[in-house]
Every structure is written in C-alpha cells, then in structure tokens.
N, C-alpha and C positions, 0 to 999 in steps of 0.2 A: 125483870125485877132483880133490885142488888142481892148477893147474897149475905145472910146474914151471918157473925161474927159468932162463933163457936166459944163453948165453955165447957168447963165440966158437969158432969150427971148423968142421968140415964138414958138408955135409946129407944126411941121407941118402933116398932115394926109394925106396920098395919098393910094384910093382906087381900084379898078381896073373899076368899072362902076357907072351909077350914083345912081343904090339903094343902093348901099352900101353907097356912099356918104350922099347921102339923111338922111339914118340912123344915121349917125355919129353926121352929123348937128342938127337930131333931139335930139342926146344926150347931145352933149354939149351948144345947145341953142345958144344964142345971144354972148358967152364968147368972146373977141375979142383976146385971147392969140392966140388961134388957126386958121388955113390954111387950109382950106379939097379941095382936088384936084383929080378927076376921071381923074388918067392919062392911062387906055387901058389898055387891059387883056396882061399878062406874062409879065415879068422881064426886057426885055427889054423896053416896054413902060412905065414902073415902075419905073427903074433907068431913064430914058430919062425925066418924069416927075418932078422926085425926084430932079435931078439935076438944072433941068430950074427953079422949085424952091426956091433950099437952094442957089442958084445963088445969090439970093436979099440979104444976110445975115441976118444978126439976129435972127437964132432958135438956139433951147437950145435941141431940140430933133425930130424926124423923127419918124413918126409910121406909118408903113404898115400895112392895116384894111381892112379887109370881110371877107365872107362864106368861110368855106373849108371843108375839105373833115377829116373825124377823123379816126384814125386807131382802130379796133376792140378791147376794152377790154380796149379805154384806154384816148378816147373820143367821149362820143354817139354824136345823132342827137341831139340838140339844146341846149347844153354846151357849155363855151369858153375856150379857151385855149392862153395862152400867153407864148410866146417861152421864153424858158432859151438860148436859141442858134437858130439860122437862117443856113442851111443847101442851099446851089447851088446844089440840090441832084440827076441833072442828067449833072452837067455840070463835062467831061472825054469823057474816049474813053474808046467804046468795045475792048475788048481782045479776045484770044482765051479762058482764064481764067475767063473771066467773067469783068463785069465793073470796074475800075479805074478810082478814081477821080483825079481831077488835082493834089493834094496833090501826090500820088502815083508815076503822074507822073512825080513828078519835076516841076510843072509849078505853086505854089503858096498854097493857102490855100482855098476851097468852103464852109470854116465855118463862118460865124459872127457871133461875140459876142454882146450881149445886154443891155442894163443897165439894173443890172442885180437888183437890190433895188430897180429900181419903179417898174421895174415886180412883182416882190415878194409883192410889197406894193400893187399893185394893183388884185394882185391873193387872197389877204388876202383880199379885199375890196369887191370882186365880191362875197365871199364864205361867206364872213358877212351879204352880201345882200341876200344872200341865193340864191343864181347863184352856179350850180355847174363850177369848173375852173379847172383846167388841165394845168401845169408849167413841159414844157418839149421841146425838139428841134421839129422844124417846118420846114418841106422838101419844098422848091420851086422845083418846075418842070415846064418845056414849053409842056408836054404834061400831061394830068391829069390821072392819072392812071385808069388802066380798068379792070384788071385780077388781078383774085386773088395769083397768082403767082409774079406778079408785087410787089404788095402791100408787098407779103411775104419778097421780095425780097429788097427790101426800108427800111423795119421794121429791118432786120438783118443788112444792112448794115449802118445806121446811131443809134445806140443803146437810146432805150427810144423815138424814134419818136412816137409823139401824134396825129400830124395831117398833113396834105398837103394844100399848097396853087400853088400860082403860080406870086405871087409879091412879093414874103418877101427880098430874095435875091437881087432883082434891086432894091428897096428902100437901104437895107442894104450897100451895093456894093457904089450907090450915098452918103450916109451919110457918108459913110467911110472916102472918098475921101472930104470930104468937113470937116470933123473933128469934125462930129457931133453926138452924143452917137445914137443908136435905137431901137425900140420895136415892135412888131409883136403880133399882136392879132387876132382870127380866131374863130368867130361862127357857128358852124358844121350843116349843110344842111345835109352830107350824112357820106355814111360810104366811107373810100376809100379801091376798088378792082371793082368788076363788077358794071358797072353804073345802075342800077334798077332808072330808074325816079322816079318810083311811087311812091318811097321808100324816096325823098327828101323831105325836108322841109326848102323851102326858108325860108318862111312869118318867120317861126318860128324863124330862123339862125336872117335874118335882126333885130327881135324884142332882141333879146339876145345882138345884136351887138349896140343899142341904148341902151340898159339898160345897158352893160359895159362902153360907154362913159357920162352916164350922174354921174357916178361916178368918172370919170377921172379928174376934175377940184378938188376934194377936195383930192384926191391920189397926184398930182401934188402941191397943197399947204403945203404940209410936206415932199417934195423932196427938 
C-alpha cells in the first residue's frame, strides 16, 4: 500500500499495554504534540484503537510501539528496530502448498508502507545515541510465534524480516484509511521461535523503548 503524504499536527502512539505506554510517556515527557493510547494486544484492538483515535483529526503521523520479538542474526535482545515496511504476515489462507497471503490470493495487499525518512532519521538518531537499531520489515501476527520452524518459515517468506510484533498492521491498516503516513518501532525482549521465558528481557526491552522516544521529539523537528 502507497504511503501516505505527511503534514503538520500531532502524533499519535498506540501501544498494546500499559508498560509499554508508560515507557513512551516517559520518553517523550510532558511534549504536548503527542497521543499515547494502550489500545489491547493484536491488530485488531490496534486498528480499533488507532481508528477511534485519528477519528478526532489533526495528526501528522501514527506509530505503533512495544516489545517484540527479533529474529536470529538480525535483532538481539534489547535492540530496536524500526520497520522499513509493516507486514499482516499471517493474514491468508493455508494451502495445500503452503501459506498464501492475501496479495497471492487476489484479495489486496498485507504490506504497509512507512515513512520511510523519519525512519531512517530516526534509525540514524538511536545509532548516534549509541542504541544499536535494526531498519527492516516488521511481521504482525495474532498469534506469536513458538517453533523454530515457524520462525524459519516467516523469515523466508517476508524477505529481510527483523522482528515480530503483533499491532504493527492494525495501526498501519487504521492510518491508511484515515490518510495518515506510519511508523513501527519494537524493542526486542526475546528471540522469535521457541518461547524460553527465562531467556526474556522485558525491563531491559521497556528501557530501550524510552530511550528511543525521548529522542523522537528532536528527529520529528527536522521532518
């Protein structure tokens, strides 16, 4: 899907819970440009959020924000990553062939596009700050991947995927539709394939995800 044509006004943040929110808040302070909104885990509570919203008008941009999950080799534990591209990466139908996504089947597109300059501006901002960042497409899913066969299987079929969340898309999907550019940022708690608990690192993910937005106000003043 094209992306849409940027203007001035306010931004909006929607999380999926409220430490994530929390964190964001704490990054960006008191700014009053900004919206942060814990609209409910997966896509659909995401666009439902997103939507109710950019309902009010006046934003200039939509970012979809938390923890996710990084694929092997290409986003550790407590790095961020900000999507070049937004991925609906299980919405299709099984086949006998194997999965097909909507695109395949005729029925539209499950990629958004993103603005794709404050990304970049902002992937150059976190790497200055001495944040390692990771600038590549970001898989939504309604179920969070478990096997490493999965994971394999994600990683081939969207080329360059970095990381998994599971609100990128229903943000995205809602901005679209309201004619407003978007961005996806995700600091990596875990590796995605076998869930190993032990092996997370919220505190760590949430503190990365604060320190990527309290840079966000001066990335945003040279957009």
């Amino acid at each position: 899907m094209n992306e849409p044509t940027a203007t001035q006004g306010r931004i909006l943040i929607v999380t999926a819970v409220d430490a994530e929110r929390d964190a964001v808040l704490r990054g960006i302070g008191d700014d009053p440009r900004f919206a942060v909104v814990a609209a409910g885990v997966g896509p659909a509570f995401a666009a439902a959020g997103a939507a109710f919203a950019l309902a009010e008008g006046g934003y200039a941009l939509a970012i979809s924000a938390g923890i996710g999950g990084g694929f092997a080799g290409r986003a550790a534990i407590g790095e961020l990553v900000v999507a070049d591209a937004i991925h609906a990466a299980d919405l299709g139908a099984e086949t006998p062939d194997g999965f097909r996504d909507v695109e395949a089947l005729g029925f539209g597109s499950a990629r958004f596009a993103v603005d794709a300059d404050t990304a970049a501006r902002w992937a150059e901002a976190l790497r200055e700050a001495g944040r390692a960042a990771a600038v590549g497409p970001i898989a939504t899913v309604s179920t969070a991947t478990g096997t490493a066969a999965t994971a394999a299987e994600l990683a081939a079929r969207i080329p360059g995927v970095v990381a998994e969340g599971m609100e990128g898309a229903g943000v995205a999907a809602a901005a679209y539709k309201a004619g407003v550019p978007t961005l996806e940022i995700r600091a990596i708690s875990n590796a995605v394939g076998p869930r190993d608990r032990a092996a997370w690192r919220i505190g760590d993910a949430l503190a990365a995800l604060e320190a990527a937005f309290a840079l966000l106000p001066e990335v945003l003043r040279n957009r």
